[in-house]
C-alpha positions in Angstrom: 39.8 48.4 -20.6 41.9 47.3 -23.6 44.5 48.8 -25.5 42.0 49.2 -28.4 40.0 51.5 -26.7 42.9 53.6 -25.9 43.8 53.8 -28.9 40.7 55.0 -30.0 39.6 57.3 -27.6 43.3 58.9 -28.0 42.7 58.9 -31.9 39.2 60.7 -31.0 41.4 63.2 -28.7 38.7 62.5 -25.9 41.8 62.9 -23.3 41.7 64.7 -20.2 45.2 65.7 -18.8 45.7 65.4 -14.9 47.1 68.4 -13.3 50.1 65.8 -11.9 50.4 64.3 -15.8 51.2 68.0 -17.2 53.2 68.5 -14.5 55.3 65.2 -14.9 55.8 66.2 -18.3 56.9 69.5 -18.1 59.5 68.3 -15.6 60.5 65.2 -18.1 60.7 66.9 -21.5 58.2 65.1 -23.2 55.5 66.5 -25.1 51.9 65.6 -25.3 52.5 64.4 -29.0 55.1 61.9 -27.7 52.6 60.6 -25.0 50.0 60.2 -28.0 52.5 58.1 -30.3 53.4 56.2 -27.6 49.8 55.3 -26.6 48.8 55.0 -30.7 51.5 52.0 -30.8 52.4 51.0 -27.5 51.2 48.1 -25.9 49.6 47.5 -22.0 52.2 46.3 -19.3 50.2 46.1 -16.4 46.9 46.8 -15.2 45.2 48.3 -12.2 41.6 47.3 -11.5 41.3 48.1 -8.1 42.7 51.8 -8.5 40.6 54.5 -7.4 38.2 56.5 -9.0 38.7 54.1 -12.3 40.5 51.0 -12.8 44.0 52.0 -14.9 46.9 50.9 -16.6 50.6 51.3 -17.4 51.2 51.2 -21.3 54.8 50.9 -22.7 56.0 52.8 -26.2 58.6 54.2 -28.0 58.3 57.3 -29.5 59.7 58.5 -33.1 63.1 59.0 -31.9 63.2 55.8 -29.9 63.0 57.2 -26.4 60.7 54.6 -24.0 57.8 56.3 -22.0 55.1 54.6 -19.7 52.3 56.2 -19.4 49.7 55.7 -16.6 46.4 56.1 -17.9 42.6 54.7 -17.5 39.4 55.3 -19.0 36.3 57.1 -17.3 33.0 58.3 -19.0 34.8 57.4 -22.9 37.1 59.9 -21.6 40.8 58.5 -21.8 42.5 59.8 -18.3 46.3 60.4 -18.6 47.2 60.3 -14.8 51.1 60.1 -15.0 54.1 59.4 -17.7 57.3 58.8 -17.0 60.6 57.9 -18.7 61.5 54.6 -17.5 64.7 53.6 -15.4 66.7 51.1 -17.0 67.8 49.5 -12.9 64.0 49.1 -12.3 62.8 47.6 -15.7 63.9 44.8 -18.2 62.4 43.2 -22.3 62.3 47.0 -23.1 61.1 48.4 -20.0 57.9 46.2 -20.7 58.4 44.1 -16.8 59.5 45.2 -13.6 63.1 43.2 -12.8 63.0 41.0 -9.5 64.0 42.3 -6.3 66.0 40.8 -4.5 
């Protein structure tokens, strides 16, 4: 799974919501237009092959009025999942919230 076929999957609009992704965004403010933008520009962070039912990944972006999201997705059936987004916490994440800071 690469970023390109994200981005073209999400350009296609073949995106399927989870239930827990709609809620997390209701919650956090952000609108499925933001999530969109930040997956037509952002870039991938990490990745998740072993995750369960598809491998996935955490994409970094910023939207149009500079606000940083991640956004958990992965890609089942040329159907791009959206499984979780989140506004990240500047304690937890450093290089503009593209790598986790060391614990201590």
């Amino acid at each position: 799974m690469g970023i390109d076929r994200i981005q073209k999957l999400c350009e296609e609009n073949s995106i399927h919501w989870t239930d827990h992704a709609i809620k997390r965004i209701i919650q956090r403010g952000i609108t499925r237009a933001e999530v969109k933008h930040v997956l037509s520009v952002g870039k991938i962070i990490e990745e998740y092959p072993e995750d369960y039912p598809y491998p996935s990944c955490l994409i970094v972006g910023t939207t149009v009025e500079r606000r940083h999201i991640h956004v958990v997705c992965g890609v089942a059936n040329d159907e791009l999942w959206i499984i979780s987004v989140y506004i990240p916490n500047p304690e937890e994440w450093v290089d503009a919230f593209s790598k986790r800071k060391e614990k201590n």
